[in-house]
C-alpha distance (Angstrom), angle and dihedral (degrees) to the residues before:
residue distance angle dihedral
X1 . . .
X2 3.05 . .
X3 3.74 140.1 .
X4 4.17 96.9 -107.0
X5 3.76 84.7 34.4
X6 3.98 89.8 57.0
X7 3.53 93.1 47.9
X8 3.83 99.5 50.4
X9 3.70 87.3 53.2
X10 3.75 98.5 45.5
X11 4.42 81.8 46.4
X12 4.11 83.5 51.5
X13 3.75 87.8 56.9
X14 4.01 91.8 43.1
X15 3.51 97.6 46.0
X16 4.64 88.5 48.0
X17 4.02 77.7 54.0
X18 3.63 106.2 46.3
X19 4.30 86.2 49.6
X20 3.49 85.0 45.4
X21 4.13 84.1 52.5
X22 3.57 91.8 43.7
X23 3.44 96.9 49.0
X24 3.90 96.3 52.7
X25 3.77 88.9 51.6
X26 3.63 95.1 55.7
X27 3.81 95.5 44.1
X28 3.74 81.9 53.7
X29 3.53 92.0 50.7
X30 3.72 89.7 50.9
X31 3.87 90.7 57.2
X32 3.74 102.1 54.5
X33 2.67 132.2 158.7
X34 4.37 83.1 39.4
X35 3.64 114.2 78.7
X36 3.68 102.3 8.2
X37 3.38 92.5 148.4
X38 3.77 91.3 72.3
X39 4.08 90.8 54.6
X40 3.86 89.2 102.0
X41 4.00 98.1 46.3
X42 3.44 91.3 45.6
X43 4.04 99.2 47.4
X44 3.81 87.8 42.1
X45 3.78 90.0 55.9
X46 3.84 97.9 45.3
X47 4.41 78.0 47.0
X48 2.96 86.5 62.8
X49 3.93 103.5 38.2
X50 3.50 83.7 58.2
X51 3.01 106.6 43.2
X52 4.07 95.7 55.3
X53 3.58 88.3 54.2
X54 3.63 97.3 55.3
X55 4.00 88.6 41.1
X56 4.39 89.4 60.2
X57 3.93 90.6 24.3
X58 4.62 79.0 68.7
X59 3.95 88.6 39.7
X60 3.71 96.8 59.2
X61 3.97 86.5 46.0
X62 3.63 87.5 53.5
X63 3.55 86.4 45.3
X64 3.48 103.0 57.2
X65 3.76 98.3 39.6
X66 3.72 89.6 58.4
């Protein structure tokens, strides 16, 4: 496998995991006022869901430009 392969696998897995994240958040949102406490956790881990993605999502554009 490749190296572009590799990364379009490991975005695959990213991108199952940020849903995942943004799913949680918005079940939590449906809840409120129950479990408000978690708000933060749970928007820091879709953060950072996100964020990962977007981070490889620019690597494999660099990638395959180069």
């Amino acid at each position: 496998m490749n190296d572009v392969e590799a990364l379009k696998a490991e975005i695959k897995k990213l991108s199952a995991k940020a849903t995942q994240a943004k799913m949680d958040l918005h079940d939590l949102a449906e809840e409120l006022p129950v479990n408000w406490s978690s708000i933060l956790s749970v928007a820091q881990k879709a953060h950072a869901a996100f964020s990962e993605l977007e981070i490889k999502r620019q690597n494999l554009q660099a990638l395959e430009k180069a």
